[in-house]
PDB file of N, CA, C and O in Angstrom, chain B, residues numbered from 101:
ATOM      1  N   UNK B 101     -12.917 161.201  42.518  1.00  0.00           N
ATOM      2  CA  UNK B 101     -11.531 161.589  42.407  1.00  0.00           C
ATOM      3  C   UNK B 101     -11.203 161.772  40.921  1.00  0.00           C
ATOM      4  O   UNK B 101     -11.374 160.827  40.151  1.00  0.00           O
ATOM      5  N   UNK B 102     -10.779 162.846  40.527  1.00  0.00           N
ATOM      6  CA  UNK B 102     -10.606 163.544  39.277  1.00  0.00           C
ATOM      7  C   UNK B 102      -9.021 162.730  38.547  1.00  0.00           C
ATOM      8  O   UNK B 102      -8.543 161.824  39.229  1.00  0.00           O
ATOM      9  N   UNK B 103      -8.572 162.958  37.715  1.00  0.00           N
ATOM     10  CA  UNK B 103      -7.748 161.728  37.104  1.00  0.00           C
ATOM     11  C   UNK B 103      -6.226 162.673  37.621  1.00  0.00           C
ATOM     12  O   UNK B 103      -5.185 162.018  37.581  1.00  0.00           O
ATOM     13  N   UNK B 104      -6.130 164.040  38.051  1.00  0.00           N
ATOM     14  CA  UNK B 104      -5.207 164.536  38.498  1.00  0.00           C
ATOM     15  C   UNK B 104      -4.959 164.040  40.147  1.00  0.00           C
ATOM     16  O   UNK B 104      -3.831 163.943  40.630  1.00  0.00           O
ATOM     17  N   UNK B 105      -5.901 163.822  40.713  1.00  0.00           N
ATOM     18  CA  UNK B 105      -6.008 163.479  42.087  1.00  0.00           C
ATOM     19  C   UNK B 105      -5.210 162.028  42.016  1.00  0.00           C
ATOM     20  O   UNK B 105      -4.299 161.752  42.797  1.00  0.00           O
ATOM     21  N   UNK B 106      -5.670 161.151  40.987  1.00  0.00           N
ATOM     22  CA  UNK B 106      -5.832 159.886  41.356  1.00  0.00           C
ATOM     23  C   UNK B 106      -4.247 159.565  40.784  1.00  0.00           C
ATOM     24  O   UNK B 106      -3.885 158.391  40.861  1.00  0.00           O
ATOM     25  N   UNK B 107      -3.368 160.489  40.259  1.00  0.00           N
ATOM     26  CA  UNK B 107      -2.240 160.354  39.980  1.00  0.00           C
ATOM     27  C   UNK B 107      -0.941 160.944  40.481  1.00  0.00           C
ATOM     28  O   UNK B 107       0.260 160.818  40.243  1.00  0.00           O
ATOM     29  N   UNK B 108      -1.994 161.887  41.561  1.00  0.00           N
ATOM     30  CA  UNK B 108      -1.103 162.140  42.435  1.00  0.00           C
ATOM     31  C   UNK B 108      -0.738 161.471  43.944  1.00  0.00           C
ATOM     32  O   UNK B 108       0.149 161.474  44.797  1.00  0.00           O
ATOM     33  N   UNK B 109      -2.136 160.867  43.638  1.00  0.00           N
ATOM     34  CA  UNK B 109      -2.112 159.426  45.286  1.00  0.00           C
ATOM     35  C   UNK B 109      -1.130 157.967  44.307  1.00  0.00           C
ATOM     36  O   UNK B 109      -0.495 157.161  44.986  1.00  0.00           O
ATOM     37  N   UNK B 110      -1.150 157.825  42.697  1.00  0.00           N
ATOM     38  CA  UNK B 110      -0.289 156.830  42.267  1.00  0.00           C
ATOM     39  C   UNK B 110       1.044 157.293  42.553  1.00  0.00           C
ATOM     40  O   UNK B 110       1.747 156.457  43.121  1.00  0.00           O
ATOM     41  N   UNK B 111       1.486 158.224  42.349  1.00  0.00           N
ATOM     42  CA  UNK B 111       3.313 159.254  42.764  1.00  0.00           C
ATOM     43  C   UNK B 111       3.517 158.979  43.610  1.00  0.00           C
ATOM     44  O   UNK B 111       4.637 158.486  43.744  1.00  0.00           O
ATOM     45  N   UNK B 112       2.502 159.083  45.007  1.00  0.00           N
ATOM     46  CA  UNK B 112       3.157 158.819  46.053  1.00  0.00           C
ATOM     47  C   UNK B 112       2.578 157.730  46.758  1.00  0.00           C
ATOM     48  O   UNK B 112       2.681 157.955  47.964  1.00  0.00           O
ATOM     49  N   UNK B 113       1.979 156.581  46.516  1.00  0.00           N
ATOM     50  CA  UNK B 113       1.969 155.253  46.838  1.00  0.00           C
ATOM     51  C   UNK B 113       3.235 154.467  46.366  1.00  0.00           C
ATOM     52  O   UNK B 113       3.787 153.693  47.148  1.00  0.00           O
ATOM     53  N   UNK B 114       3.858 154.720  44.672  1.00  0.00           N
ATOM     54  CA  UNK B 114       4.971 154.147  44.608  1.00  0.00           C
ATOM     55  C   UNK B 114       6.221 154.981  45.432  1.00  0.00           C
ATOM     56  O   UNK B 114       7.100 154.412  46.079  1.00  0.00           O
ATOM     57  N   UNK B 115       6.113 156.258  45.282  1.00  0.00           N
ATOM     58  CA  UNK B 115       7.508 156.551  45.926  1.00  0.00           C
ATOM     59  C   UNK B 115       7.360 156.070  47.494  1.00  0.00           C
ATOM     60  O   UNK B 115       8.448 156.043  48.069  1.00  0.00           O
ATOM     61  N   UNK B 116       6.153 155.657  48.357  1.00  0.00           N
ATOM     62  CA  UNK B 116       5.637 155.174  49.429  1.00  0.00           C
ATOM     63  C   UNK B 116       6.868 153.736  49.378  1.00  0.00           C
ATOM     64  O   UNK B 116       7.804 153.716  50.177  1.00  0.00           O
ATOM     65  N   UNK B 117       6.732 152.977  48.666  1.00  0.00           N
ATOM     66  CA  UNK B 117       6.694 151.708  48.131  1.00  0.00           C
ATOM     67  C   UNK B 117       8.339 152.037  47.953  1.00  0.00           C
ATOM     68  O   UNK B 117       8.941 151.223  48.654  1.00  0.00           O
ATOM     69  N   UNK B 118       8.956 152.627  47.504  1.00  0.00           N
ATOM     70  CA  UNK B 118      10.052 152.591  47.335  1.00  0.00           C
ATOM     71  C   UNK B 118      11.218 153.352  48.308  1.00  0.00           C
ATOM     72  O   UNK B 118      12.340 153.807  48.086  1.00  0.00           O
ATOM     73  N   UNK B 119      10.343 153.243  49.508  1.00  0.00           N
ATOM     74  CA  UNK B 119      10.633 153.358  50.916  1.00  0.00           C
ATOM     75  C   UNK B 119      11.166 155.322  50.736  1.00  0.00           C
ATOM     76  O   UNK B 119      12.074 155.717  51.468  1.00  0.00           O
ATOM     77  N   UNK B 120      10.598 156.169  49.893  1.00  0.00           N
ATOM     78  CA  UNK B 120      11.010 157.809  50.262  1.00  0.00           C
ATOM     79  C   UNK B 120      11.112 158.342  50.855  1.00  0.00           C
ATOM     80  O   UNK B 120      10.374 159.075  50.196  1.00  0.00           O
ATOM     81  N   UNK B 121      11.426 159.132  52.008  1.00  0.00           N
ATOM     82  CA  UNK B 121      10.951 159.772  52.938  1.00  0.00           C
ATOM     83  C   UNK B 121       9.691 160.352  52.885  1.00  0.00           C
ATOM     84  O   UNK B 121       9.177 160.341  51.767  1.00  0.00           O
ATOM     85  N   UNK B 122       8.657 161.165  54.338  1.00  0.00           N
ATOM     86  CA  UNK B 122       7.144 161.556  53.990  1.00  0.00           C
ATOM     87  C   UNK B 122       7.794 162.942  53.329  1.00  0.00           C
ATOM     88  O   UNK B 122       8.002 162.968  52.116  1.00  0.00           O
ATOM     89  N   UNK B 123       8.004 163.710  53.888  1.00  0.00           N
ATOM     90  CA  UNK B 123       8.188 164.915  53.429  1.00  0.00           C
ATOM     91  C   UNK B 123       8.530 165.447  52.182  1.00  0.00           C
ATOM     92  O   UNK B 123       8.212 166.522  51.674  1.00  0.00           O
ATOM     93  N   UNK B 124       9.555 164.101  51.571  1.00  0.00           N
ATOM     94  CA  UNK B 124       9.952 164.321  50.289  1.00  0.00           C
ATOM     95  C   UNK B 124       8.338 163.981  49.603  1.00  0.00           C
ATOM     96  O   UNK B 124       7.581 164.693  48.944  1.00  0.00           O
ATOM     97  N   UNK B 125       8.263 163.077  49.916  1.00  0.00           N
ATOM     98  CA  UNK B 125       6.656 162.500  48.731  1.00  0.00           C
ATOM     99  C   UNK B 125       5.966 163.960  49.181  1.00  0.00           C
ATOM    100  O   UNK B 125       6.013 164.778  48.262  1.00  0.00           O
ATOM    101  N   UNK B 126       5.399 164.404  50.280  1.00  0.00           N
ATOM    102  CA  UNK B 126       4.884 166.278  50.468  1.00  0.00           C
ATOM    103  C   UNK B 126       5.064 166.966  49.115  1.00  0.00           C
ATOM    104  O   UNK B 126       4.280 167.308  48.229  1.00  0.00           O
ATOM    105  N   UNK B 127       6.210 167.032  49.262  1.00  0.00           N
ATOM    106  CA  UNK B 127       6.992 168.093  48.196  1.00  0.00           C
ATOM    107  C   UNK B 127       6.663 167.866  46.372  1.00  0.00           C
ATOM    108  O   UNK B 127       6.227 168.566  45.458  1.00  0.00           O
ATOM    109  N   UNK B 128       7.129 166.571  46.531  1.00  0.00           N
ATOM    110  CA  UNK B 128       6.907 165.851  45.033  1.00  0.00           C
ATOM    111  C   UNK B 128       5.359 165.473  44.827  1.00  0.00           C
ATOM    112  O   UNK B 128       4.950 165.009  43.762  1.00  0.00           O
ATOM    113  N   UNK B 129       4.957 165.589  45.369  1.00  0.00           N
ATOM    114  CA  UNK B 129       3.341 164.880  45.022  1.00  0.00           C
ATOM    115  C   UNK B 129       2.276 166.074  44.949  1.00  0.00           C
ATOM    116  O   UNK B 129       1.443 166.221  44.054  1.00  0.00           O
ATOM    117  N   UNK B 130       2.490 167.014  46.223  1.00  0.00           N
ATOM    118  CA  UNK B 130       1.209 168.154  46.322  1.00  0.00           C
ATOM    119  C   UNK B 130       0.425 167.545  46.766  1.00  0.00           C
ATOM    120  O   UNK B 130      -0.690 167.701  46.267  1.00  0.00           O
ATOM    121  N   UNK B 131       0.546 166.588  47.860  1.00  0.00           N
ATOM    122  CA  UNK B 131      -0.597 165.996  48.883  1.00  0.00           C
ATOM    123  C   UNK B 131      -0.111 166.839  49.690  1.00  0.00           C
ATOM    124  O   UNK B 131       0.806 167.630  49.474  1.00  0.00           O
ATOM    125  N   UNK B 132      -0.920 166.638  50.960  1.00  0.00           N
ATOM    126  CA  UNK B 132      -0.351 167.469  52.296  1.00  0.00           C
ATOM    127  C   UNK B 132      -0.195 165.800  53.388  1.00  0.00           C
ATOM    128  O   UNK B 132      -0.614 164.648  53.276  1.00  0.00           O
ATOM    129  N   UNK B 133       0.432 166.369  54.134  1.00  0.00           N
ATOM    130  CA  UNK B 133       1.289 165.814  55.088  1.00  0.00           C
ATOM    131  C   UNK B 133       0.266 164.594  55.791  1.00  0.00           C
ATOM    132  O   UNK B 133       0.867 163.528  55.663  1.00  0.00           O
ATOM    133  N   UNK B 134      -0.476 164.472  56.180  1.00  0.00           N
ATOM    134  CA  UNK B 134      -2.020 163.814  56.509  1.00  0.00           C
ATOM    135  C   UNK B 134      -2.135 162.960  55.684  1.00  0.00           C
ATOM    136  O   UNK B 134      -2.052 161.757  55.933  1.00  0.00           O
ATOM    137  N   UNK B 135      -2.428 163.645  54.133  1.00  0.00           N
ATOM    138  CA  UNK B 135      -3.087 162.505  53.552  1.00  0.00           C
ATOM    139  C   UNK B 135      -1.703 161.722  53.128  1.00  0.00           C
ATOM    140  O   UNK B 135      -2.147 160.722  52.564  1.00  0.00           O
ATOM    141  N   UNK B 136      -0.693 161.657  53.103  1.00  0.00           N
ATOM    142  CA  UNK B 136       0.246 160.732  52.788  1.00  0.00           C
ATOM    143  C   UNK B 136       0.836 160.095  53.903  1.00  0.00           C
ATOM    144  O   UNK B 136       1.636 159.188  53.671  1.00  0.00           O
ATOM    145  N   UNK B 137       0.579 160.415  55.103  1.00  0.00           N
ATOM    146  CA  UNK B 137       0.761 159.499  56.535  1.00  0.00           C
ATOM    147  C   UNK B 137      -0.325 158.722  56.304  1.00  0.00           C
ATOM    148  O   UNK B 137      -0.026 157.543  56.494  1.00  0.00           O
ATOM    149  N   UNK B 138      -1.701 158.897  55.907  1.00  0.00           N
ATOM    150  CA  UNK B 138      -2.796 157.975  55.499  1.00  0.00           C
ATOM    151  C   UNK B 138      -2.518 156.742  54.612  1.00  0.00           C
ATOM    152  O   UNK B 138      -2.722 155.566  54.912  1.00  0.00           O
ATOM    153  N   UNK B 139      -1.999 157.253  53.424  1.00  0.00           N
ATOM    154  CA  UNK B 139      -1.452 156.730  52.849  1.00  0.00           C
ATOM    155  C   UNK B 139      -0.330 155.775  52.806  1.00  0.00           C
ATOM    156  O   UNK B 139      -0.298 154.798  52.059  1.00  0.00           O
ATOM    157  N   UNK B 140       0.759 156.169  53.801  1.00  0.00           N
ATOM    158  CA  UNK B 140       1.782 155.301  53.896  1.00  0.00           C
ATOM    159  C   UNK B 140       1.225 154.327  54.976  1.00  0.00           C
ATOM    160  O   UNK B 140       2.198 153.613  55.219  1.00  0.00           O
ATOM    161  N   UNK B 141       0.158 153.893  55.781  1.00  0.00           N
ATOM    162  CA  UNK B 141      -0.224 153.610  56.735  1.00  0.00           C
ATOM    163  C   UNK B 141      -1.279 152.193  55.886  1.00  0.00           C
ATOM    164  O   UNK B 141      -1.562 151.060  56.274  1.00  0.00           O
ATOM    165  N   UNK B 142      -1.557 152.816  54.847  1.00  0.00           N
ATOM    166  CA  UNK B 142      -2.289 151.644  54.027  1.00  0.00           C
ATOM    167  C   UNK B 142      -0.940 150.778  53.689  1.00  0.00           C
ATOM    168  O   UNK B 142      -0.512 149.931  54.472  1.00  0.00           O
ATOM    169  N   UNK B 143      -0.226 151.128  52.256  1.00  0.00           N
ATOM    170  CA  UNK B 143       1.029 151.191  51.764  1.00  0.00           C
ATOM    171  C   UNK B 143       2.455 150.257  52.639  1.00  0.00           C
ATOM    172  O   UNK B 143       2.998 149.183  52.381  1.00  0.00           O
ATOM    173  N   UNK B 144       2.576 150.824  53.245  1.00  0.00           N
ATOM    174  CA  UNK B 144       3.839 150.074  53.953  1.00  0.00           C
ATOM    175  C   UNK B 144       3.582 149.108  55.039  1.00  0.00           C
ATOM    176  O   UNK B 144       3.013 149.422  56.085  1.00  0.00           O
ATOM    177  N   UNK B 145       3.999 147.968  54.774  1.00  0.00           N
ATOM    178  CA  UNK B 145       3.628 147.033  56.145  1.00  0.00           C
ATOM    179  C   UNK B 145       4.203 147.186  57.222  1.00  0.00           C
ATOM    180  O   UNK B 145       5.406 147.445  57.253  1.00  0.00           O
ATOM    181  N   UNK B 146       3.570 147.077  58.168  1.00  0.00           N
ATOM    182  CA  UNK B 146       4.555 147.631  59.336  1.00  0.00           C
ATOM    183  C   UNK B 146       5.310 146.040  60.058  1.00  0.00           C
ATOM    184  O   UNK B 146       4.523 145.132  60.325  1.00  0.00           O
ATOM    185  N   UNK B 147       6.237 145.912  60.220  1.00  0.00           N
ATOM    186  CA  UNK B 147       6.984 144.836  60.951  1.00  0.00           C
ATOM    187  C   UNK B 147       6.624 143.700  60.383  1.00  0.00           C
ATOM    188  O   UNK B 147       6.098 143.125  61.336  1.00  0.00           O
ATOM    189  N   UNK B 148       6.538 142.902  59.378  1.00  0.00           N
ATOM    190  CA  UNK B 148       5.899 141.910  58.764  1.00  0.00           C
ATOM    191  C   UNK B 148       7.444 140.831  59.036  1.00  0.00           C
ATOM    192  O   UNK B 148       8.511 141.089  59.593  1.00  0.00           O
ATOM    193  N   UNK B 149       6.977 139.694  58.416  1.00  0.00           N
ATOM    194  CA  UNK B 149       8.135 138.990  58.482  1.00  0.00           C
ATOM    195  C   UNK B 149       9.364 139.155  57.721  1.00  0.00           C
ATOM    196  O   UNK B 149      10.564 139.202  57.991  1.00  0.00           O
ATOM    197  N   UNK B 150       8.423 139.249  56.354  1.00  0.00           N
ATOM    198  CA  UNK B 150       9.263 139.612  54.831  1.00  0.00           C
ATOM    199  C   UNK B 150      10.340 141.348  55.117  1.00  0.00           C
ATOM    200  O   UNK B 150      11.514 141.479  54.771  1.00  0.00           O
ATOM    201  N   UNK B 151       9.472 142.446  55.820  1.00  0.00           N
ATOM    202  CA  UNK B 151      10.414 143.397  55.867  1.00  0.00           C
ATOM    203  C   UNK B 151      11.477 142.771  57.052  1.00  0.00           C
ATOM    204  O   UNK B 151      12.634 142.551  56.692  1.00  0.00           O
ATOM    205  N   UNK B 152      11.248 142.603  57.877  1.00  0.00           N
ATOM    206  CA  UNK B 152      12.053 141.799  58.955  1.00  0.00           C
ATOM    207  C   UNK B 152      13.467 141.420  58.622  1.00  0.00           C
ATOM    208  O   UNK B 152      14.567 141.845  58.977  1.00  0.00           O
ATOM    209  N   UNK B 153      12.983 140.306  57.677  1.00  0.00           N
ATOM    210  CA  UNK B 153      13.957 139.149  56.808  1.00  0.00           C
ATOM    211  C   UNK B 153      14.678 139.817  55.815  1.00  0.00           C
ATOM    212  O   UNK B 153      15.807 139.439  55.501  1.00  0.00           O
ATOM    213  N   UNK B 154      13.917 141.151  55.088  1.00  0.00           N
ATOM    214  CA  UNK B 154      15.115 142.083  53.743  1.00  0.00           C
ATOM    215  C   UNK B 154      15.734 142.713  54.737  1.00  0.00           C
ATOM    216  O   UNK B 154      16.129 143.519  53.894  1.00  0.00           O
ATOM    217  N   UNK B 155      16.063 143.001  55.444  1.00  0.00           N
ATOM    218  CA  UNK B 155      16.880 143.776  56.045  1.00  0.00           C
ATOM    219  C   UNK B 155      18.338 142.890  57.059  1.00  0.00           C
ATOM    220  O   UNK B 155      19.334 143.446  57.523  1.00  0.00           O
ATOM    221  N   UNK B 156      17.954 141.334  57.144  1.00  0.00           N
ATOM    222  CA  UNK B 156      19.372 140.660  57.305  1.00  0.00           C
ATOM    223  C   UNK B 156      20.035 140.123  56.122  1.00  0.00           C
ATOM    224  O   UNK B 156      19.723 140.003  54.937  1.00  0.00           O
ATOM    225  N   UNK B 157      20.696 139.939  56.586  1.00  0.00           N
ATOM    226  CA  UNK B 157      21.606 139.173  54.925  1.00  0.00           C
ATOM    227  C   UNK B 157      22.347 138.184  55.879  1.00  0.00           C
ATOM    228  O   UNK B 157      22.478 138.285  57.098  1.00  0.00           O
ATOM    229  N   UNK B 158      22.805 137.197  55.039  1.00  0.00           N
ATOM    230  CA  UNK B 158      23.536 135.712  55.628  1.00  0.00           C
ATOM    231  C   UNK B 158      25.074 136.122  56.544  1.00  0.00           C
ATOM    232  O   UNK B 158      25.722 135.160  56.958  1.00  0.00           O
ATOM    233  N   UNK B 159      25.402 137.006  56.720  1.00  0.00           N
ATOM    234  CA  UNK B 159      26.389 137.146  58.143  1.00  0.00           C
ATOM    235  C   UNK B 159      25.717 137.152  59.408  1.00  0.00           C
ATOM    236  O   UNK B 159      26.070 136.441  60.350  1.00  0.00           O
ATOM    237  N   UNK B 160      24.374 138.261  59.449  1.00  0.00           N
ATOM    238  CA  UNK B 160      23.339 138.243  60.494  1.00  0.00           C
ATOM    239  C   UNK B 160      22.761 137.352  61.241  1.00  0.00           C
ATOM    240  O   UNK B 160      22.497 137.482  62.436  1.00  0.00           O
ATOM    241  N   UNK B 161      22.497 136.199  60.396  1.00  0.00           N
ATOM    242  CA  UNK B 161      22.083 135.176  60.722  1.00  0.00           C
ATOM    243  C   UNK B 161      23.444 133.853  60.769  1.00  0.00           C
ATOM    244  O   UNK B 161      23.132 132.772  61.267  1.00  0.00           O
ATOM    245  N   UNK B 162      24.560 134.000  60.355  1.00  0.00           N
ATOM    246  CA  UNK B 162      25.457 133.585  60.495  1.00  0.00           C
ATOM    247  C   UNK B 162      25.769 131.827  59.914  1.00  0.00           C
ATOM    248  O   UNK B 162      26.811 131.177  59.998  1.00  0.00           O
ATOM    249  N   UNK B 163      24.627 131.491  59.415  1.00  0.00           N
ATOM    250  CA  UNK B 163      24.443 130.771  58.376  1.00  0.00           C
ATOM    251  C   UNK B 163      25.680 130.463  56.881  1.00  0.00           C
ATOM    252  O   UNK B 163      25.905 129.354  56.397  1.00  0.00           O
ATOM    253  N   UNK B 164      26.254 131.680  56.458  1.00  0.00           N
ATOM    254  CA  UNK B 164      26.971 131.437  55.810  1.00  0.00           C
ATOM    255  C   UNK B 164      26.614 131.812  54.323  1.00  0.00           C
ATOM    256  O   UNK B 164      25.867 132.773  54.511  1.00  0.00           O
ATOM    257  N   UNK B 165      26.678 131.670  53.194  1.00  0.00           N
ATOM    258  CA  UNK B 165      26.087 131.751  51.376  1.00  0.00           C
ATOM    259  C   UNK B 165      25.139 131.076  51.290  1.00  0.00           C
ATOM    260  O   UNK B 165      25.184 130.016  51.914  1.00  0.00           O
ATOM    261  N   UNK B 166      24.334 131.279  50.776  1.00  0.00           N
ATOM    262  CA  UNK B 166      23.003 130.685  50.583  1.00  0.00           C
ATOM    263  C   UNK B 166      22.580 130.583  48.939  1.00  0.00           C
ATOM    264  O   UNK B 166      22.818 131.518  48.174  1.00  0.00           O
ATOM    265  N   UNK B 167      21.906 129.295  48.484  1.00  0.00           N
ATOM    266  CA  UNK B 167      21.759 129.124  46.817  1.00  0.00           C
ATOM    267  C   UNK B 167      20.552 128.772  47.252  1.00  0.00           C
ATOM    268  O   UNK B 167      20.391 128.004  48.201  1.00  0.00           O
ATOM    269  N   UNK B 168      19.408 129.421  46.449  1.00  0.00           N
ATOM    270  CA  UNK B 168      18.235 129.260  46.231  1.00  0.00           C
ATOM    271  C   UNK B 168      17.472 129.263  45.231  1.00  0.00           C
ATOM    272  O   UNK B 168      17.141 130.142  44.435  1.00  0.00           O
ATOM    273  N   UNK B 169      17.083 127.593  45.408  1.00  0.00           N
ATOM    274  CA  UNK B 169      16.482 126.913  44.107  1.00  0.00           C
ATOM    275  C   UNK B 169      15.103 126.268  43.754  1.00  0.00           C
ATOM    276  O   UNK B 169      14.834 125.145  44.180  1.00  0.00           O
ATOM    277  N   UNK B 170      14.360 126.868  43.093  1.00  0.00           N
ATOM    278  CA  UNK B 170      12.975 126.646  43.002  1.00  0.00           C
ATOM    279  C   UNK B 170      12.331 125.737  41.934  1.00  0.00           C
ATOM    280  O   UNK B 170      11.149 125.606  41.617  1.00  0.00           O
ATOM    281  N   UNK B 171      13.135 125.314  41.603  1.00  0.00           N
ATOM    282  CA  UNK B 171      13.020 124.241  40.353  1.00  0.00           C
ATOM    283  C   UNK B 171      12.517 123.179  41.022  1.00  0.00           C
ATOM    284  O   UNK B 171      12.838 123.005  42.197  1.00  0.00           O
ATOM    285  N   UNK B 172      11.585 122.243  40.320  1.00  0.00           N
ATOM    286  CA  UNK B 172      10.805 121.279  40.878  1.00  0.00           C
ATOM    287  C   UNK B 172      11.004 120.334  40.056  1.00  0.00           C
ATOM    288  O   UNK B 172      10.390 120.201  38.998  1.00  0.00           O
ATOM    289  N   UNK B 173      12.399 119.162  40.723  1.00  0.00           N
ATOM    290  CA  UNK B 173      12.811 117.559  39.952  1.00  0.00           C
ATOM    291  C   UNK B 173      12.190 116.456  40.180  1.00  0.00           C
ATOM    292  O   UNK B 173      11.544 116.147  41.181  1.00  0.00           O
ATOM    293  N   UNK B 174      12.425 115.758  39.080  1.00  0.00           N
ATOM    294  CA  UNK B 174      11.879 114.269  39.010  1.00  0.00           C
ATOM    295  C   UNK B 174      12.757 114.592  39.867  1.00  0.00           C
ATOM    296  O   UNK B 174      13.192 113.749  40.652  1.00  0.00           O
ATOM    297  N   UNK B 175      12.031 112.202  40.072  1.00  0.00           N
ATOM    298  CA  UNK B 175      13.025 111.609  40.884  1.00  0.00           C
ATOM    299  C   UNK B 175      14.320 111.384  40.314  1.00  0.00           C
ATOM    300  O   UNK B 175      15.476 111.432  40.734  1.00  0.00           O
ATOM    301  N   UNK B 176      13.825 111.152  39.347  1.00  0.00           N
ATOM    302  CA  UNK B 176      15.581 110.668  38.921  1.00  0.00           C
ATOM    303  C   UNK B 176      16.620 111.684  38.813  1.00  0.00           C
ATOM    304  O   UNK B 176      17.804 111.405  39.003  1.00  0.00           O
ATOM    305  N   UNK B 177      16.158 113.023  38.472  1.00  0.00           N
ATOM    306  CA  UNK B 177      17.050 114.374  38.716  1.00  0.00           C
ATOM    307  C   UNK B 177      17.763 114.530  39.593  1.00  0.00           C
ATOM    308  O   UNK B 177      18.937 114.896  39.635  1.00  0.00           O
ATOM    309  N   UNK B 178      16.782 114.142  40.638  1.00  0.00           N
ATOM    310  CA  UNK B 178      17.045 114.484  41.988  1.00  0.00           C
ATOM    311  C   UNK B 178      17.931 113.630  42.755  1.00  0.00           C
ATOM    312  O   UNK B 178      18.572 114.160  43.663  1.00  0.00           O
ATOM    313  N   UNK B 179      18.123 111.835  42.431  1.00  0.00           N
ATOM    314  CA  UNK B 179      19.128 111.064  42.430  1.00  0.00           C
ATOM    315  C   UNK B 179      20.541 111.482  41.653  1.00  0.00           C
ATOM    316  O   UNK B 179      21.667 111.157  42.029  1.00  0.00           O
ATOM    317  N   UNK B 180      20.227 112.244  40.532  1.00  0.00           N
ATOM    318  CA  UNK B 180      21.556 112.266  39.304  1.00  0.00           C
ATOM    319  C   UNK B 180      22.387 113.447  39.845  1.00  0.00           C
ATOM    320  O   UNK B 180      23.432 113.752  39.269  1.00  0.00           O
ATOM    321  N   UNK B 181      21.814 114.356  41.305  1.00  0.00           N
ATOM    322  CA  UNK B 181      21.880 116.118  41.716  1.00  0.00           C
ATOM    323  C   UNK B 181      22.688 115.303  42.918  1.00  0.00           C
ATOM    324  O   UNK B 181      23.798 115.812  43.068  1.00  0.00           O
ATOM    325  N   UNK B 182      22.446 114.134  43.861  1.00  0.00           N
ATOM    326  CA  UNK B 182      22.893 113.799  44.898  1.00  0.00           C
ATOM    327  C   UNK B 182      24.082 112.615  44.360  1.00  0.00           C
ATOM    328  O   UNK B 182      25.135 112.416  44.966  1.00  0.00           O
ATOM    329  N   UNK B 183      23.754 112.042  43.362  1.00  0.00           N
ATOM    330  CA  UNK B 183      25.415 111.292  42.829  1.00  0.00           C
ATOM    331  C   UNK B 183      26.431 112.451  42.199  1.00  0.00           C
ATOM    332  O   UNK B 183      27.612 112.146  42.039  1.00  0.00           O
ATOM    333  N   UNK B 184      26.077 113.461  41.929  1.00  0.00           N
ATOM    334  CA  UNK B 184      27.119 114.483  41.421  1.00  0.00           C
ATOM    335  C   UNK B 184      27.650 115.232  42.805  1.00  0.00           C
ATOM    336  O   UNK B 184      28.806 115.652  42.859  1.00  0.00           O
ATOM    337  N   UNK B 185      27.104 115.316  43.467  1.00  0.00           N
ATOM    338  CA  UNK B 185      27.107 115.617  44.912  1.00  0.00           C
ATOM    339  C   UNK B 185      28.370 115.144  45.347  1.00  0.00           C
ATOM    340  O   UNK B 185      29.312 115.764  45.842  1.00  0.00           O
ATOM    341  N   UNK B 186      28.253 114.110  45.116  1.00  0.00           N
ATOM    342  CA  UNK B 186      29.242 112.937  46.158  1.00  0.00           C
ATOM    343  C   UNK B 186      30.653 112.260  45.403  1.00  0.00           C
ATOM    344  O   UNK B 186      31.367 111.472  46.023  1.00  0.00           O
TER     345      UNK B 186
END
């Protein structure tokens, strides 16, 4: 694959990726229709959990606002987070 080829399968793996329509990536890329159904078939997961889950937001699930925190406390943080709490 020649370095024009291989940058025209990079064009349309990201515009793949950034959910485009096929036809548009057709147009914009100069693949044909095949090899970018090939392509989006590698490329896009089909029904996974994660696409599943971006597509509700907290009314859907009815849950309410959600704060999400990845920070990893001592103990004592984590006592000083539940007396401010209260």
């Amino acid at each position: 694959m020649n370095k024009t080829t291989k940058a025209k399968y990079d064009l349309a793996e990201r515009m793949l990726k950034g959910r485009v329509d096929v036809d548009e990536v057709v147009m914009m890329s100069g693949l044909t229709k095949e090899q970018v159904e090939e392509l989006k078939d590698k490329v896009v997961p089909k029904n996974t959990d994660a696409e599943i889950l971006s597509k509700l937001d907290t009314v859907d699930l009815d849950i309410g606002p959600l704060l999400y925190d990845d920070a990893v406390y001592t103990d004592e943080e984590n006592e000083a987070l539940e007396e401010s709490e209260e």
